[in-house]
N, C-alpha and C positions, 0 to 999 in steps of 0.2 A: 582108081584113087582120085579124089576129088582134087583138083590141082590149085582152087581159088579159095581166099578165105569170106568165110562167112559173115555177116554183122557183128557176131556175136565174138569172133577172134579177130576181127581187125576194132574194132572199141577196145580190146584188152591191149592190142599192141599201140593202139592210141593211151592208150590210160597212163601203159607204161614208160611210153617217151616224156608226158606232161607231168608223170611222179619226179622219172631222174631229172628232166628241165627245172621242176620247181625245186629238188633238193640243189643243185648247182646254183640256181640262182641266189640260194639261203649262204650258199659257200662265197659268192662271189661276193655280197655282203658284208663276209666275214674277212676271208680275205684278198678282197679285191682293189685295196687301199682307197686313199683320197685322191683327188684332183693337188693338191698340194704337196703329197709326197714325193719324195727324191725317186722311188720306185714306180709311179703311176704310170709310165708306159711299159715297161716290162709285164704290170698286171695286167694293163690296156689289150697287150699284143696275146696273153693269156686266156683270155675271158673271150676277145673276139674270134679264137679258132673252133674255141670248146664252143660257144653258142650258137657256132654260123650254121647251123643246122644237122643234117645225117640223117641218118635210121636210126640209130640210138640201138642199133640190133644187139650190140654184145650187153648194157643194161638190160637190156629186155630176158634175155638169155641169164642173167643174174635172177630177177624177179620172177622168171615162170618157174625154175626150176628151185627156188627156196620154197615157190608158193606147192607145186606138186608135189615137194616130199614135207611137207606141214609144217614149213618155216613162216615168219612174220616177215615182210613184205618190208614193212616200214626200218625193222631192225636189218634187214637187205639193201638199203640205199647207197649207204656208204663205199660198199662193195660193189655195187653199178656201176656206182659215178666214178669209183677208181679206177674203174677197167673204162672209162670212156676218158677219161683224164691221159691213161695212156694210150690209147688209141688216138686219140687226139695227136699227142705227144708223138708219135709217130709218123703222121699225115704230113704235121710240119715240117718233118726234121723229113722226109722222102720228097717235098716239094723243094728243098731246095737245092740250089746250084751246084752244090759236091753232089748230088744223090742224083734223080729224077729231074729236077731243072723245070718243075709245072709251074705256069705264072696262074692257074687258077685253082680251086679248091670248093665244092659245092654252090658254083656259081657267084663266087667271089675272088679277090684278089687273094693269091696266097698269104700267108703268115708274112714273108720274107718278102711279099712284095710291097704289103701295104704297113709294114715299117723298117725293113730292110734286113738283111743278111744275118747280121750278129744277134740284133732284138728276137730273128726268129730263135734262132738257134738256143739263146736261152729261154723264152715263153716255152719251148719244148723240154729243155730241162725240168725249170721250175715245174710246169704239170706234171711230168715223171715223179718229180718230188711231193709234189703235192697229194700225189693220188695215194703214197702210205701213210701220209700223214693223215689223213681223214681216217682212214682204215684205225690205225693205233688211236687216236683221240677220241673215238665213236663211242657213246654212250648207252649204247643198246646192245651190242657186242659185249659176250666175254673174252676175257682176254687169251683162251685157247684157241677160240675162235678167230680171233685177232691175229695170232702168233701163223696158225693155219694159212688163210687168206694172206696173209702178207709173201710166207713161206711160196704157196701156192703161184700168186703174182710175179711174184721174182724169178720162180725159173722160167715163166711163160717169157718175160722179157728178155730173157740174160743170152748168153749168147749158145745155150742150145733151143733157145726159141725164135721168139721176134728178130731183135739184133742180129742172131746167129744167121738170121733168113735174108735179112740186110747184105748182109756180107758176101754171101754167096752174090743176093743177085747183083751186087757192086762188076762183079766180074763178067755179068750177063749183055756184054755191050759191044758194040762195033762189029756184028755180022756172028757173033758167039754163038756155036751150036749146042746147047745143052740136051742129053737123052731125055728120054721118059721117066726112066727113074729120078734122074737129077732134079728134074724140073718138080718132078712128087715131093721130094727130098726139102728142097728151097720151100716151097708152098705151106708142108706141113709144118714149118717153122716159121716163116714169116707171116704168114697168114692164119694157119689154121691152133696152132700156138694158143694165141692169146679169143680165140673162139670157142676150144676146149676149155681153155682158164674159166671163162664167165659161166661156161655149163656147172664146173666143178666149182666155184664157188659159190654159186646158187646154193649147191648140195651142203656143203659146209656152213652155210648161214644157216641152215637148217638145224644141223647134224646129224644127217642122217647118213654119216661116213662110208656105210654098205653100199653107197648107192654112187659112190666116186667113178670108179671105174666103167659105170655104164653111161653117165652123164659124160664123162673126155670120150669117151669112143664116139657116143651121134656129134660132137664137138668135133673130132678130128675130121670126119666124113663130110659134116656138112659144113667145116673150113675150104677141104679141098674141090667140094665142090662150086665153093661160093667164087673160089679164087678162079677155078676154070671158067664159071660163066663171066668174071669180070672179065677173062683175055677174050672172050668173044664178042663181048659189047663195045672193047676197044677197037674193034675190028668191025663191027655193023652198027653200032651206032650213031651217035651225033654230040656232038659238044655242050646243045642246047638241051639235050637229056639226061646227059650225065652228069653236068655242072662242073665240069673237067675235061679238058682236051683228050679228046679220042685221036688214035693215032700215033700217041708218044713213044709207044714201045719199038714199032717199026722207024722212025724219025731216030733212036736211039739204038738202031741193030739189035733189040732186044730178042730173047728167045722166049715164046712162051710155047705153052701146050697149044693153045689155037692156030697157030702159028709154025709151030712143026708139025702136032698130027693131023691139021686139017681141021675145020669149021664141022666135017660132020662126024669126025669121030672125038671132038673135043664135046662136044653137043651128047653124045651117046656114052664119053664117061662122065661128064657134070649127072646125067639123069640114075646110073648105076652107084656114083657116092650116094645120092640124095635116096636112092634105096637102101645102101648098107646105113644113112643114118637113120631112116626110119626104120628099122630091124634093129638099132641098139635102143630105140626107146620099148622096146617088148618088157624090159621091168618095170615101167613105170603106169601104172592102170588110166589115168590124167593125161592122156599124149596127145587129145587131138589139139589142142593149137598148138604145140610143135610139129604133126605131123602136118597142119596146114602152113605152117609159118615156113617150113621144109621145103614145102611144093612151091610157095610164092616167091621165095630166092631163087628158087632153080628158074622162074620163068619171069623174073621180074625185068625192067625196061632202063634200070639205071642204079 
């Protein structure tokens, strides 16, 4: 299996970060208030977490998967940027001081460092808020499809997903030994949650409803895999590479998979998900830049 992408799938995974950047930028426009208004640093503290860069992976995961089951792309944005609204929205609310406690975030000051505590706390609201709202007001969307995606979003967050994964790993601190299965358990909720979400809403901006099921499956697989290679990188990489403090999990007694089952058997299940998720795109005839976009997460450097 080819494990690098080609020109031809990293232009499309280029194309697609500068689609959902430009439709964000068209929102922040819209509502990203003025320099005069009573609200301008709350949009301030908003706008700088969503733009300060990333992979834009779970958009991307919106837009390949509308485009492979013969959905419109551009009627897909909405539901990109929502799913990166809360991701976003997540990032923040995990850097700070009740949570994770990161003073950095893609090579910049956190949410909550660079305007403090409470500002973060709500810029993370407001984009939670924000990201249905875009969803409902969208002009390109019907309103089934609307009702869907929104439906869809909410339980990825709620608390048998994202949140739900939160919570667990709130408890993951000061020498905590979590199993194998626990730590599977925590992952495929906080992490892997809202990765399935952006596969299956691909598929619904579509409508191609048949094809749900097989789109959350390579989502859940290649969540937990993504999450197992993060705990390894936190473990062998570098700060300078990851645009994030490497190290925090052990600094915080945290329990991860790398970390209990070892570097090389963490290594040997990240590689066995990224096989069970290329095995659920077998319905989809259009998989190769998922199945390269697959291989490049499994061996990427940050």
């Amino acid at each position: 299996m080819k494990r690098i992408m080609n020109d031809k799938n990293t232009a499309r995974l280029t194309e697609y970060s500068e689609m959902t950047n430009k439709r964000l930028l068209e929102y922040k426009e819209r509502f990203g208030g003025k320099e005069s208004d009573y609200q301008h640093e709350i949009t301030e503290a908003m706008w700088y977490s969503l733009m300060s860069g990333g992979k834009r992976l779970r958009p991307a995961l919106v837009l390949e998967f509308a485009r492979i089951c013969g959905g419109d792309m551009q009627a897909s944005l909405a539901a990109a940027c929502a799913i990166e609204m809360i991701h976003t929205f997540s990032l923040i609310h995990d850097d700070l001081p009740c949570m994770d406690n990161d003073d950095i975030r893609r090579g910049k000051p956190s949410c909550h460092k660079a305007y403090g505590e409470a500002m973060a706390l709500l810029a993370g609201d407001a984009l939670e808020n924000l990201a249905f709202g875009v969803i409902a007001d969208d002009d390109k969307l019907s309103d089934e499809k609307k009702v869907k995606l929104i439906s869809e979003l909410s339980r990825a967050v709620g608390t048998d997903g994202m949140i739900g994964g939160q919570v667990i790993d709130m408890g993951n601190v000061n020498g905590a030994v979590f199993s194998e299965d626990k730590l599977l358990d925590m992952y495929s909720m906080k992490t892997s949650a809202l990765i399935s979400c952006a596969c299956r809403m691909g598929v619904i901006c579509s409508g191609r409803y048949e094809l749900l099921e097989a789109a959350g499956e390579f989502g859940r697989q290649l969540g937990l895999a993504f999450q197992i290679t993060d705990d390894i990188l936190d473990i062998t990489s570098t700060t300078e590479e990851l645009g994030k403090p490497v190290g925090s999990d052990k600094e915080l007694g945290k329990s991860t998979y790398a970390a209990e089952m070892g570097l090389e058997k963490a290594r040997a299940a990240a590689a066995e998900l990224t096989e069970r998720a290329e095995r659920a795109l077998g319905e989809f005839p259009d998989r190769e830049f998922l199945m390269e976009l697959t291989g490049y997460l499994l061996r990427r450097k940050k």
